[in-house]
C-alpha positions as CSV (number, residue, x, y, z in Angstrom):
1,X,95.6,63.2,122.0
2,X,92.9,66.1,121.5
3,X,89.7,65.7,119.9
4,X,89.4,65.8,115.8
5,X,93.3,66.3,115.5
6,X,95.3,65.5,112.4
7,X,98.3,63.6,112.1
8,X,101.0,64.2,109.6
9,X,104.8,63.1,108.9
10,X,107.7,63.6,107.5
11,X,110.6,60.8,107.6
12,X,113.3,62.8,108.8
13,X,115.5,59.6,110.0
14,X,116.4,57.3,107.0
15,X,116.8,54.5,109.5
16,X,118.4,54.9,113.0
17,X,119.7,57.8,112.4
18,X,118.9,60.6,111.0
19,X,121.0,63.3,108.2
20,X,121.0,66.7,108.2
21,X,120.4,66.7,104.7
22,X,116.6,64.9,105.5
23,X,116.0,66.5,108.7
24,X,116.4,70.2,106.6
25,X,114.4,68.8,103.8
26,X,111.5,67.7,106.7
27,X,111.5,71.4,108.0
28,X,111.2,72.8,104.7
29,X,108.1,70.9,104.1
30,X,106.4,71.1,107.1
31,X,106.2,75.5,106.6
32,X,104.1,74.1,103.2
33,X,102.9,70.2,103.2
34,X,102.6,69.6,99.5
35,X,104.1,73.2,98.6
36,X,101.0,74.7,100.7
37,X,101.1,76.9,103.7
38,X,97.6,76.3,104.3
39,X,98.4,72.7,104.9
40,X,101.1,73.5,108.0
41,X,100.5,71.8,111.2
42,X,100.3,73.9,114.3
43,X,102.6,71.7,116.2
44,X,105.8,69.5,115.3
45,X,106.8,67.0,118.0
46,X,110.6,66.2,117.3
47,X,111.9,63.3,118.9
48,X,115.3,63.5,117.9
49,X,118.5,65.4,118.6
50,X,122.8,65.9,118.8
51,X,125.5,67.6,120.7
52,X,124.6,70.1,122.4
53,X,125.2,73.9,121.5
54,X,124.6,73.3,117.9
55,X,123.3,76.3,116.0
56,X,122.5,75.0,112.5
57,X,118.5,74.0,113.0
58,X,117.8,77.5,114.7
59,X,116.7,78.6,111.5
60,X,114.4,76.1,110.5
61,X,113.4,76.5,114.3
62,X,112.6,80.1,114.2
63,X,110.9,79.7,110.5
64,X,108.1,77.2,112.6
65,X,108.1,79.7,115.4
66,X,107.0,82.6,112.8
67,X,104.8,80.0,110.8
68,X,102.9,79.5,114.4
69,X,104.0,76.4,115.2
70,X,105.1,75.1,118.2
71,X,108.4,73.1,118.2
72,X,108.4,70.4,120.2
73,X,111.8,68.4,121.0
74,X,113.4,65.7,123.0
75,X,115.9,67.0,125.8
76,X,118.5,64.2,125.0
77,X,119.1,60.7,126.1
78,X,123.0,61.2,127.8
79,X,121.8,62.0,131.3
80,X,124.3,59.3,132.3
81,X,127.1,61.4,131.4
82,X,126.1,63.9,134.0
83,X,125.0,67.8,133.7
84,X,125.5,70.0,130.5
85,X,124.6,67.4,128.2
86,X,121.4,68.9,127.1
87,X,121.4,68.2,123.1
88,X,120.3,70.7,120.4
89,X,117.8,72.0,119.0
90,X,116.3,70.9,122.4
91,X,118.7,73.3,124.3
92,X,117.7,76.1,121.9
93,X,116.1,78.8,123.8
94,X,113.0,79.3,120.8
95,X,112.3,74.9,121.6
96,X,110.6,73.3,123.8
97,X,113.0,70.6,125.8
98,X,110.8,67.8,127.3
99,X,113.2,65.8,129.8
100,X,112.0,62.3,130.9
101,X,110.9,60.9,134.3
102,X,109.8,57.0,135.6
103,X,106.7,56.0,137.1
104,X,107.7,56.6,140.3
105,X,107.8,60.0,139.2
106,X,112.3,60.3,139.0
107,X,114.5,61.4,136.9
108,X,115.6,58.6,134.2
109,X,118.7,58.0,134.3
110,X,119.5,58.6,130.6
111,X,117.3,61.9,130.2
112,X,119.8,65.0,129.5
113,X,119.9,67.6,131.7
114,X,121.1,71.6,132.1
115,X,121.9,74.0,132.3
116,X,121.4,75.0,127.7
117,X,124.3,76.2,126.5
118,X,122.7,78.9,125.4
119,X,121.5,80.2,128.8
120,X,118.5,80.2,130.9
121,X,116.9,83.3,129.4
122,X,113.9,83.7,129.2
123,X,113.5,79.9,130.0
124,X,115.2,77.5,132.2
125,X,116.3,74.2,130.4
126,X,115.7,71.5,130.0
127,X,111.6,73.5,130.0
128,X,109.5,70.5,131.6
129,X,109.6,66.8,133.0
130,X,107.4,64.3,131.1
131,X,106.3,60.4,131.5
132,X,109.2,58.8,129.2
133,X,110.2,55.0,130.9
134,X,108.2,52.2,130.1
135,X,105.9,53.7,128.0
136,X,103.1,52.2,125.6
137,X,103.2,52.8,121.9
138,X,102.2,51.1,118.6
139,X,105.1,49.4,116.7
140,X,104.9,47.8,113.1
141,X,103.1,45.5,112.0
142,X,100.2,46.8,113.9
143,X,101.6,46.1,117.2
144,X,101.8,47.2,120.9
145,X,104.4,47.2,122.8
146,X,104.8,49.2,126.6
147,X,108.7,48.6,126.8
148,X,109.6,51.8,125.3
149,X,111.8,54.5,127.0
150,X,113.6,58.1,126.3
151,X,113.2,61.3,125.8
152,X,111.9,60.8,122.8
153,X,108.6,59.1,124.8
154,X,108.3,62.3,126.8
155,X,108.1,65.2,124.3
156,X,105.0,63.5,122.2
157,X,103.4,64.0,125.8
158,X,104.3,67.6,125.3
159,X,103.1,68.1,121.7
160,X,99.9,66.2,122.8
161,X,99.5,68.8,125.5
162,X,99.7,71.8,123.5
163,X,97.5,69.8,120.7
164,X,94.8,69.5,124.2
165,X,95.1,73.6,125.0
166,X,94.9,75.0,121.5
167,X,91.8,72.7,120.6
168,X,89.9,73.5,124.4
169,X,90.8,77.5,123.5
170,X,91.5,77.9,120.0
171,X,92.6,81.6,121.0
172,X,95.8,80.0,122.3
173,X,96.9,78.6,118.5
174,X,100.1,79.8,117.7
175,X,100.7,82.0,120.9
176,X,104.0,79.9,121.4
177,X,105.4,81.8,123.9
178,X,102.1,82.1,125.9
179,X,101.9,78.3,125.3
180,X,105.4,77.8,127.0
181,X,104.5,79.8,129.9
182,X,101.0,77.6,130.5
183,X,102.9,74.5,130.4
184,X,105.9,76.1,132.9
185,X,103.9,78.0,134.9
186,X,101.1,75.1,135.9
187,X,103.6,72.3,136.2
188,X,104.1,70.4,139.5
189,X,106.8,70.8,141.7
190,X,109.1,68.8,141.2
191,X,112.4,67.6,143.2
192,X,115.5,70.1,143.2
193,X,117.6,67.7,140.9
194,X,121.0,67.3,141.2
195,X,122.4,69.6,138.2
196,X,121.7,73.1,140.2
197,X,118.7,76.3,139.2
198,X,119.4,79.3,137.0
199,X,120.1,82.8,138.7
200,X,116.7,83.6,138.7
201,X,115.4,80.6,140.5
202,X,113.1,79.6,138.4
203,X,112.7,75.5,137.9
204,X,115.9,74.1,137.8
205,X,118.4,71.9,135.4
206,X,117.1,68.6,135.8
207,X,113.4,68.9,135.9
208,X,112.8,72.1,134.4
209,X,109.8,74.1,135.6
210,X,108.4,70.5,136.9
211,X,106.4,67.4,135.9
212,X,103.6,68.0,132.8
213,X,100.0,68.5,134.4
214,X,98.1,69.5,131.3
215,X,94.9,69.8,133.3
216,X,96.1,72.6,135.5
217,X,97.5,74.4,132.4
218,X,93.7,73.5,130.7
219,X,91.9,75.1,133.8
220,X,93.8,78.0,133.6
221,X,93.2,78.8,130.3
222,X,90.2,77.3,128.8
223,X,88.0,78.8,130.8
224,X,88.1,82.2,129.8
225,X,89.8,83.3,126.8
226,X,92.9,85.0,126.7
227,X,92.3,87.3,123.1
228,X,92.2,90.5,125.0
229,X,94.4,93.8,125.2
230,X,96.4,93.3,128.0
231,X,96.3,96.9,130.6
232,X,99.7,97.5,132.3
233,X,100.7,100.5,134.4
234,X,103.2,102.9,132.8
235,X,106.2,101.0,132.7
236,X,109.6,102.4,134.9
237,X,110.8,105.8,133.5
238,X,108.1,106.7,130.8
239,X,106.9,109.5,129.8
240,X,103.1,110.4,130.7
241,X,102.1,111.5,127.7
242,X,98.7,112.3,125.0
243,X,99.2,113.5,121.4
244,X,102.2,111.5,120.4
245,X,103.4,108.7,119.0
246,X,105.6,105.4,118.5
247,X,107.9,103.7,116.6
248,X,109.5,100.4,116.9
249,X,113.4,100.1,115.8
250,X,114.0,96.4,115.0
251,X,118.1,96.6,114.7
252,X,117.6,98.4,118.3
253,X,114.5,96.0,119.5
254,X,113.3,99.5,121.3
255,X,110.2,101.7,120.7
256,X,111.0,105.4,120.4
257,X,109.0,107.9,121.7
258,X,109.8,111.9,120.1
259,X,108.0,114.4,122.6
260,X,104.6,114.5,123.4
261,X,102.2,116.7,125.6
262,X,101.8,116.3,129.4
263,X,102.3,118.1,132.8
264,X,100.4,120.1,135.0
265,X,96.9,120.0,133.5
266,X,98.6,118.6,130.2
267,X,99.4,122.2,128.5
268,X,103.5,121.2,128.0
269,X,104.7,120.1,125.1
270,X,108.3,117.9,125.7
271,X,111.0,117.1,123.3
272,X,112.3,114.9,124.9
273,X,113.4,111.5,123.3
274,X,112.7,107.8,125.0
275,X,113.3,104.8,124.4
276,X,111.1,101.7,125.6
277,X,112.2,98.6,126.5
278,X,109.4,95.8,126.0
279,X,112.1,93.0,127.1
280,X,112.8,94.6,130.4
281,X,109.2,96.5,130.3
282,X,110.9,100.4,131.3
283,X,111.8,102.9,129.7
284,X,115.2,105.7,129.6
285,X,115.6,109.0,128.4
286,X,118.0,109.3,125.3
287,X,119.6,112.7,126.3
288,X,118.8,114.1,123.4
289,X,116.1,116.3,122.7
290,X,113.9,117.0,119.2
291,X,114.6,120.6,118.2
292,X,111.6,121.7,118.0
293,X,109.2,119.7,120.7
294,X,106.3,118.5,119.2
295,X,102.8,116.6,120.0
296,X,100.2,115.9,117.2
297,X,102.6,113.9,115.5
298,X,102.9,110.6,113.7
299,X,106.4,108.7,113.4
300,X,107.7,106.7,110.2
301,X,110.5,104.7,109.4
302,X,112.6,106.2,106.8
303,X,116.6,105.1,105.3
304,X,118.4,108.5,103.8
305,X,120.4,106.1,101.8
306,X,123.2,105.9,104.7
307,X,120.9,105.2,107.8
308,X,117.7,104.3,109.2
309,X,116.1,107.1,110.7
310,X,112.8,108.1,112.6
311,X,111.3,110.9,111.2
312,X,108.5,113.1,112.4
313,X,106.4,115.8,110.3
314,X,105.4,118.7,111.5
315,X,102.9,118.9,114.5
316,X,102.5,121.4,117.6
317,X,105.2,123.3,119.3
318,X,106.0,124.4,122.7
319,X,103.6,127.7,122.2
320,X,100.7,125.6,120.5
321,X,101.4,126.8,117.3
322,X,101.7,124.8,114.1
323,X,105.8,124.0,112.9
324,X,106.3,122.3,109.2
325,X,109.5,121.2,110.7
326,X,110.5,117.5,109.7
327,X,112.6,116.0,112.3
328,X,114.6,112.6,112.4
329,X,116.3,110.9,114.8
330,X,119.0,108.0,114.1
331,X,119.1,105.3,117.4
332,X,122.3,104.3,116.2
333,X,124.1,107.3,116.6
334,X,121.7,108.9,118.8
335,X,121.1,112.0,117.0
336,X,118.5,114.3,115.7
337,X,118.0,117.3,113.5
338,X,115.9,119.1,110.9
339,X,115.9,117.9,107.7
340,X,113.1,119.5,105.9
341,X,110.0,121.5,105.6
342,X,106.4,120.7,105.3
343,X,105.7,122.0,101.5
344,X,103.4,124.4,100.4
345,X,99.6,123.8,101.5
346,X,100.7,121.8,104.2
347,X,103.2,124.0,106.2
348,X,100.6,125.7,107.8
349,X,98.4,122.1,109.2
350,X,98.7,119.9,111.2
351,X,98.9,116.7,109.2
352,X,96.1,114.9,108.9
353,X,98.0,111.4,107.9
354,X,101.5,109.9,107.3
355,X,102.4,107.2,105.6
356,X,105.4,105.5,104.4
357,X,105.7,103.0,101.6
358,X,108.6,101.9,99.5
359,X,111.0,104.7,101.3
360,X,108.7,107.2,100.5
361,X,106.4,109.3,102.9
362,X,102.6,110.4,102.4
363,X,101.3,113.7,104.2
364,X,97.8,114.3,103.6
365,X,95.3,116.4,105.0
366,X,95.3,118.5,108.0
367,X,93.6,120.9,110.5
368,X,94.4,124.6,111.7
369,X,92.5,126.6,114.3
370,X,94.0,129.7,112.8
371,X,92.5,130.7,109.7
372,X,89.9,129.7,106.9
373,X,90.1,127.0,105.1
374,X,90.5,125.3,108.3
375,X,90.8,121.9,106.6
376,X,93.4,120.8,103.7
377,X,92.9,117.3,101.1
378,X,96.4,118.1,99.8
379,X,98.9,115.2,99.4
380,X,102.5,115.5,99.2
381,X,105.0,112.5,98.9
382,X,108.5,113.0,100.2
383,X,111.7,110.9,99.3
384,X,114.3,110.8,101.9
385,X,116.9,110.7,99.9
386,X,117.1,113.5,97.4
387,X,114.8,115.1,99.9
388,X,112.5,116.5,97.0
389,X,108.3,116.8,97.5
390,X,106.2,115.8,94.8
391,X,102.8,117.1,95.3
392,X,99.6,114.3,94.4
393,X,96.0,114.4,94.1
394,X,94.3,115.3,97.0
395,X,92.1,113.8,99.3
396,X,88.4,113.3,98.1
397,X,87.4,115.4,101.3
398,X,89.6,117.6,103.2
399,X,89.6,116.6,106.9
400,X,92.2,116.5,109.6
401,X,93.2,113.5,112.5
402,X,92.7,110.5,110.1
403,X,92.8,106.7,111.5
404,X,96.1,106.0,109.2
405,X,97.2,102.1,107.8
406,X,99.2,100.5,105.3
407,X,98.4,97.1,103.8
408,X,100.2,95.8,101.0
409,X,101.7,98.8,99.6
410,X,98.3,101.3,99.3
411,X,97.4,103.6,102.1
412,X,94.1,103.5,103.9
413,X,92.9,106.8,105.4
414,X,89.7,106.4,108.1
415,X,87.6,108.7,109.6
416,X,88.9,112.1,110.3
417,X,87.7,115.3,111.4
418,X,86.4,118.5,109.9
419,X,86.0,121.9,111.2
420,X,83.2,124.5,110.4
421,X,85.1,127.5,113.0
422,X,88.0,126.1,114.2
423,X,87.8,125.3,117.5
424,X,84.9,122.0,117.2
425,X,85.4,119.3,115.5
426,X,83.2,116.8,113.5
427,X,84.0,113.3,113.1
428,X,83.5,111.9,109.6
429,X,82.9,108.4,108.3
430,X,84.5,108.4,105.0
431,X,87.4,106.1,104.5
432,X,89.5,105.9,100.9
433,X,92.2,104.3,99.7
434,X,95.6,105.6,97.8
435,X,97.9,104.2,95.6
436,X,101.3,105.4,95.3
437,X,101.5,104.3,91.7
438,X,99.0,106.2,90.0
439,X,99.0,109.3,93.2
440,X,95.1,109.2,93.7
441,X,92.6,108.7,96.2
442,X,89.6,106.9,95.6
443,X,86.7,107.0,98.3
444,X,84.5,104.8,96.0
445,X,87.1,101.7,96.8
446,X,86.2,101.5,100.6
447,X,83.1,101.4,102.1
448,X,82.0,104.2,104.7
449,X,83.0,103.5,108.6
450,X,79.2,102.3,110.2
451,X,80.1,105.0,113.3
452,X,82.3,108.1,112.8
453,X,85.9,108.2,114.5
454,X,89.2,110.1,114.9
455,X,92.5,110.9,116.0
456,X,92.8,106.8,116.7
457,X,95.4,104.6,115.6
458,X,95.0,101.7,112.8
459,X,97.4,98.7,112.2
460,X,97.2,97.2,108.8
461,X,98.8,93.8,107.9
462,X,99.7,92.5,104.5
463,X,98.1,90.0,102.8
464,X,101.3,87.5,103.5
465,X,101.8,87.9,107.2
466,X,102.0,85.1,109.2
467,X,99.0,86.0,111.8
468,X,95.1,85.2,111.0
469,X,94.5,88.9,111.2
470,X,96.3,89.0,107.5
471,X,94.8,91.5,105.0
472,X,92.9,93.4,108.5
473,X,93.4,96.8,109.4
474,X,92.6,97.0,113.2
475,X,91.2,100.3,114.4
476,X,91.5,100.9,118.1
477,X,90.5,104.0,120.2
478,X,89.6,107.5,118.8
479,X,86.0,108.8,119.4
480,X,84.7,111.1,118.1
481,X,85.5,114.6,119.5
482,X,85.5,115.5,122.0
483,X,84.7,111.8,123.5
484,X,87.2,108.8,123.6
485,X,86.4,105.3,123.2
486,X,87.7,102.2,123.6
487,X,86.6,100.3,120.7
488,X,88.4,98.4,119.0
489,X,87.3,97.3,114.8
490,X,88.8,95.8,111.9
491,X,88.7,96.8,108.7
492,X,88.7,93.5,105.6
493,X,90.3,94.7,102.5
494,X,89.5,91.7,100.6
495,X,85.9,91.7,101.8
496,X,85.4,95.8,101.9
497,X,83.6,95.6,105.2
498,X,83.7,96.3,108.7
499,X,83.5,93.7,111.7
500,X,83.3,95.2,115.6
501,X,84.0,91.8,117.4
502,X,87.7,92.3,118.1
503,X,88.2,92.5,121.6
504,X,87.8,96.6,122.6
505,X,90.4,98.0,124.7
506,X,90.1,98.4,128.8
507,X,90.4,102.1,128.6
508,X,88.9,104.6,126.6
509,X,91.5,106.9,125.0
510,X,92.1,109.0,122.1
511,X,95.6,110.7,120.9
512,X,97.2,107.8,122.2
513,X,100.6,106.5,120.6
514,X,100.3,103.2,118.7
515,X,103.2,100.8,117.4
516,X,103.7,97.3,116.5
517,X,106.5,95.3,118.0
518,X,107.9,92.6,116.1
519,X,108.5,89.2,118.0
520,X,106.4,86.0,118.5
521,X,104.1,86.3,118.0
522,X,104.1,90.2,117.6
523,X,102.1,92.8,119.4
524,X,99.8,95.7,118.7
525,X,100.6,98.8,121.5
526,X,99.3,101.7,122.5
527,X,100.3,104.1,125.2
528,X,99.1,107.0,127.0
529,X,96.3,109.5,125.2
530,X,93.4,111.5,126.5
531,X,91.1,108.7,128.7
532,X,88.0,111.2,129.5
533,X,90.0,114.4,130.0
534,X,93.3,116.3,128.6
535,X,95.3,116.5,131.9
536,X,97.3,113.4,133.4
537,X,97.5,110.5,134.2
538,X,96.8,109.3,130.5
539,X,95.6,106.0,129.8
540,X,98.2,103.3,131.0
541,X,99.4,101.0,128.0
542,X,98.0,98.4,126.4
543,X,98.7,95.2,123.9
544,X,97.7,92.7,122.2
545,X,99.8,89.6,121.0
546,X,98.8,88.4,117.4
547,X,98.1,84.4,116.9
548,X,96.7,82.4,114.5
549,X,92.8,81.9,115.2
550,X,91.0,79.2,114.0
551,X,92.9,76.5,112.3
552,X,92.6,73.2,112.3
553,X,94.7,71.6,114.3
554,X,97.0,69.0,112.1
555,X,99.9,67.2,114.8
556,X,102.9,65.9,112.8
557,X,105.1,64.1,114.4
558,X,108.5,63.2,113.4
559,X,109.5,59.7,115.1
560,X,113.4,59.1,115.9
């Protein structure tokens, strides 16, 4: 199987069969063996199955998926009754659908085949072709038998596979979409089949992407690993932009972008609104326009009480001078408009850090070039929906462009910069934590960055998420002014210290946008921003997908 792999079960088939009631109560317990999370297994082979089109395991499918762990199931054993009899989950887009072939290296006769009733996006079905006639196993009573055939056979050939790639590059664990793609992508060629390909042309209905070679999948992967940012070009209609920012809309599954700076030697601001696409990897204009265009700007999710809505606070206008405009923009309806004012010592600054928690937003800090005092510590909470602003205690020292995160409910402010003059900039190492309850900062709770850095972006994740990176705020690019850099940290809360072996990015940049897009496993982005001078192109985008790193690998598998 792989080397110093576990092997759990759960008996999700009372005899020859198996009940929904059991095979619910087996995917229940294998999120938390013994009502512990800890003691999940990072792959679940499942050789069993119904009629196809069946939606009622997706759940507990998509649970495993989210939990890291990669679901492994039998195509089906009605191949005799022709095409379209793929059974579920197997034909579920989010499983993994191991068809069976002989030793000669053909179809079996009774292995299912395409196309899934539920399409052939993003993956043709049934996904591979494994060994499943005549195969060797150990039967009861400490017996061997080799007379044993189905899909059933061939999908433990799959979950073995995966069990092979995650233990060779541990990076790979619970990267299940990455781990699809090895296994498609590196499989042999296999015969046409007699069930017809998808649209795109990709594999086809009876064999899938082709026959299971592990080994190529292994020499493709294991040699190098694959925890790195991934450098793209700027997708198909996006803007090339610096000083701006991002924000992923799950009920839309877009990333919004709300005006930024660019254009001939990068002195425009735009208002203009995009959307980005990271399914089709492009990007449209909305149409519709921020009222007063911005850059210097950070967005945050917000609800009104009627609507979700993308708000932005304050920033640079068109003429370079500071607005304490609030501006949000609803993707549903596609509209955007003013709806407050930066208060009091913050109307004339450019924030220095936004924050939302529980529906209400943090603005702290700030810079201007204008006027003495060139920096602010104030801190101002705003609720969305009585629109009212609560001043709270300020920063411990006033500084503008802070590295910004949340992580379970307090705000984390990094770094920053202050200015003696107003025009250079100093970056600072002080980081401190707030905590909406009591409305104070306290710098003694987090220890000093080890370098200084700015105008970055920092991605915290709760102490309950489901990637290894849980209770981590990851710093990426910044610099300290007027140089960018392309290093990438992480902040430990539990710890309180600093670690710089995450991966750094492929290009420098600072005053890029940064977002998180929610999937599987999830990715960190950033696009655009200064890459050794202000005037285009900008740094091309970046991500990096989140996976578990570093557990042991347990294999349950659950035996028709």
């Amino acid at each position: 199987m792989a080397p110093n792999a576990k092997w759990i079960a759960c008996k999700g088939c009372e005899t020859n069969s198996c009940s929904e009631a059991s095979l619910t109560a087996c995917a229940d317990w294998i999120l938390a063996p013994n009502s512990n999370p800890s003691n999940r297994p990072n792959i679940v082979n499942n050789s069993w199955g119904g009629g196809g089109g069946l939606t009622w395991y997706l759940t507990k499918v998509n649970a495993w998926r989210a939990a890291g762990i990669f679901p492994a199931f039998s195509a089906g054993n009605t191949g005799e009754n022709g095409c379209n009899t793929l059974g579920s989950p197997g034909d579920y887009q989010e499983s993994f659908a191991s068809a069976a072939h002989d030793l000669g290296r053909n179809i079996a006769n009774f292995s299912s085949r395409g196309p899934s009733a539920f399409g052939h996006s993003p993956y043709t079905k049934p996904n591979i072709s494994a060994p499943g006639e005549s195969i060797c196993s150990t039967i009861p009573g400490n017996g061997w038998s080799c007379n044993y055939s189905g899909t059933s056979m061939a999908s433990p050939h799959t979950a073995g596979a995966v069990a092979l790639l995650w233990s060779c590059n541990p990076s790979l664990i619970g990267k299940i979409d990455l781990t699809f793609q090895l296994l498609q992508n590196n499989a042999d060629t296999a015969p046409a089949g007699n069930c017809g390909v998808p649209p795109d042309g990709q594999g086809n209905y009876t064999y899938g992407y082709g026959y299971l070679n592990v080994l190529a999948a292994g020499g493709t992967s294991c040699g190098e690993p694959v925890e790195t940012w991934t450098q793209i070009p700027l997708p198909t209609g996006c803007p090339d932009w610096t000083r701006y920012d991002g924000e992923y809309y799950a009920s839309k599954s877009r990333v919004y972008f709300m005006g930024g700076r660019g254009g001939a030697g990068g002195s425009t601001t735009y208002g203009d609104i995009y959307r980005y696409n990271p399914a089709s990897n492009s990007c449209a204009d909305t149409g519709v326009d921020m009222p007063v265009p911005i850059s210097n700007y950070s967005i945050e999710l917000v609800n009104n009480g009627s609507a979700n809505l993308l708000c932005t606070f304050g920033g640079r206008d068109s003429g370079g001078n500071i607005t304490s405009s609030v501006q949000c923009y609803n993707p549903t309806t596609n509209n955007v408009s003013i709806v407050s004012n930066l208060p009091g010592g913050l109307a004339n600054y450019i924030p220095g850090g936004v924050a939302a928690v529980n529906n209400r937003v943090y603005v702290f800090g700030g810079f201007r070039g204008s006027s003495a005092p060139y920096n602010t510590g104030q801190t101002w909470e705003w609720n969305p929906i009585s629109n009212i602003w609560t001043q709270k205690g300020n920063l411990s020292s006033a500084r503008g462009y802070i590295d910004t995160a949340v992580v379970d409910q307090k705000i984390y402010a990094f770094g920053g910069d202050v200015s003696a003059d107003g025009t250079n900039l100093v970056s600072q190492t002080i980081s401190e934590i707030f905590n909406p309850v009591g409305g104070t900062w306290n710098d003694a709770a987090v220890a000093d960055l080890p370098v200084a850095t700015s105008e970055g972006r920092a991605f915290g994740f709760n102490f309950d998420s489901p990637w290894e990176i849980k209770g981590k705020i990851i710093i990426a690019g910044g610099g300290q002014w007027p140089v960018d850099t392309a290093e990438v940290f992480f902040y430990d809360v539990a710890t309180n210290t600093y670690d710089y072996a995450f991966p750094n990015l492929n290009v420098s940049r600072r005053n890029q946008a940064g977002f998180f897009v929610i999937g599987d496993p999830g990715s960190m982005w950033v696009f655009g921003g200064r890459s050794s001078v202000d005037a285009p192109p900008y740094a091309s985008p970046e991500f990096f997908n989140l996976q578990n790193i570093g557990y042991e690998i347990k294999l349950p598998i659950v035996v028709k």
